[in-house]
N, C-alpha and C positions, 0 to 999 in steps of 0.2 A: 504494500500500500504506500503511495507517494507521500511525503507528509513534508510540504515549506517549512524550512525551518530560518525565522530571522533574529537578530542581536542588535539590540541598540543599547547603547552607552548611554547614561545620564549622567550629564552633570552636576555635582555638587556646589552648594551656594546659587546656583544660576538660574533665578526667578525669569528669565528671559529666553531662556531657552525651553523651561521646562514645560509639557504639551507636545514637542518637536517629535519624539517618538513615537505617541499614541496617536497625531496627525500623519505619520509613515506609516503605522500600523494601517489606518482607517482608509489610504489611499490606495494600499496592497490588498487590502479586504474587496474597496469597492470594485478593483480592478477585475479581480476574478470572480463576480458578479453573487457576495455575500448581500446576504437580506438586508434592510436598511437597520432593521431593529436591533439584527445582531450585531453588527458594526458599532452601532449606538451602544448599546451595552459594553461592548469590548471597551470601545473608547472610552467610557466614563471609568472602567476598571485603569485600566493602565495608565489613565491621567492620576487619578489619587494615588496610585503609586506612583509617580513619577514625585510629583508633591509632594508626597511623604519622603523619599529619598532625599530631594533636596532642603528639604525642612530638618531631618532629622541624622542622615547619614551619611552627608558629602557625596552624594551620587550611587551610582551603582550600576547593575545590567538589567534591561527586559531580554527576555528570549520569549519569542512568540511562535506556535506552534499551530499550523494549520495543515485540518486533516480536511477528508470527505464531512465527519459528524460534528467538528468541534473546535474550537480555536483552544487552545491554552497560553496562559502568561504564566511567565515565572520573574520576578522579579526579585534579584538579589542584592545586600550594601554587606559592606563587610562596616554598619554601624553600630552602632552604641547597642542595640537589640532593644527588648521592650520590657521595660520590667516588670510590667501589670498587664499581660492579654487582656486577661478578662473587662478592667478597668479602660483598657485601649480600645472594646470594641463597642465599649458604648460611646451614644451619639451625644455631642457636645463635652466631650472627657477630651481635654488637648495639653499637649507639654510646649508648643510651640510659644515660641519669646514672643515678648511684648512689640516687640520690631518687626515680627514675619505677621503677626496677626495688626497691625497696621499697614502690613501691605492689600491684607485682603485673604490672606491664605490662614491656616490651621485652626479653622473653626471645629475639629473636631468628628471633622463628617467622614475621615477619606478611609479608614480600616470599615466602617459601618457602610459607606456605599460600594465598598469591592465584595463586600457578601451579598449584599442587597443588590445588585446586577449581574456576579457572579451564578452560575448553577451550583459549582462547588469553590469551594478554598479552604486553603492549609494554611498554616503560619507557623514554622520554626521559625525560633528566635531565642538567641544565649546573647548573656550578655557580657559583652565590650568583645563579639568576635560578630554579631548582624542578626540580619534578619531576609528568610527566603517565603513571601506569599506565591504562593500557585494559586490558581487560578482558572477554571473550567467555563467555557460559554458554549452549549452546545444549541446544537440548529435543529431547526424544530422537522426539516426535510433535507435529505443528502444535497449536497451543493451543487452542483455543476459549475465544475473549475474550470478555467482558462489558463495558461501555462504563469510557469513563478520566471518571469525573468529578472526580476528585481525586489529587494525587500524596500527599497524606496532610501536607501542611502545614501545616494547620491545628489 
């Protein structure tokens, strides 16, 4: 079974870039002709990661995973980890400084909206070596692919 497999890099610290890979992600989905909702979903998953990596662990990697059923994210920081899952998955729980929540970001939403558009997700996480969310968005009918010749890096 064929399965695209793409890596994007995120930047740490960089409110300016971050969204860049969940907009690759969403361009490589539309391309091989993914449902509008699923893409939506995907994208809102790997933007809160994204956010969160750069809020919390100086960057890290998406690796994105599309088959015929299902996209998967995994996202990895070799950050600080999370000392309270439980406390982290609730909605409006946020560690984010006084300075990133005056930007507009770390209201608290982004581990509670990667479950909540996710089908499935994991989360190891130790701490002061990171933290890895996976991530499952599966299709509600097999895809009909068009060929991977780019993950949109370029």
């Amino acid at each position: 079974m064929d399965v695209m497999h793409c890596t994007y890099d995120i930047d740490g610290d960089d409110f300016t870039s971050a969204g860049e890979a969940s907009g690759k992600m969403k361009r490589v989905l539309r391309k091989i002709g993914v449902d509008f909702e699923i893409i939506r979903r995907c994208a809102i998953c790997m933007y809160e990661g994204e956010i969160n990596m750069v809020i919390h662990a100086n960057g890290g990697t998406a690796d994105v995973y599309v088959d015929v059923d299902s996209v998967k994210i995994e996202l990895k920081d070799n950050g600080p980890g999370i000392p309270n899952l439980d406390l982290a998955m609730q909605e409006g729980y946020s560690t984010a400084s006084e300075e990133v929540r005056n930007l507009g970001f770390g209201a608290g939403m982004g581990l509670p909206n990667m479950k909540r558009y996710s089908d499935e997700i994991t989360i190891a996480t130790r701490l002061g070596e990171g933290t890895t969310v996976t991530m499952m968005v599966n299709f509600n009918e097999k895809v009909r692919r068009g060929s991977f010749e780019s993950c949109g890096n370029s």
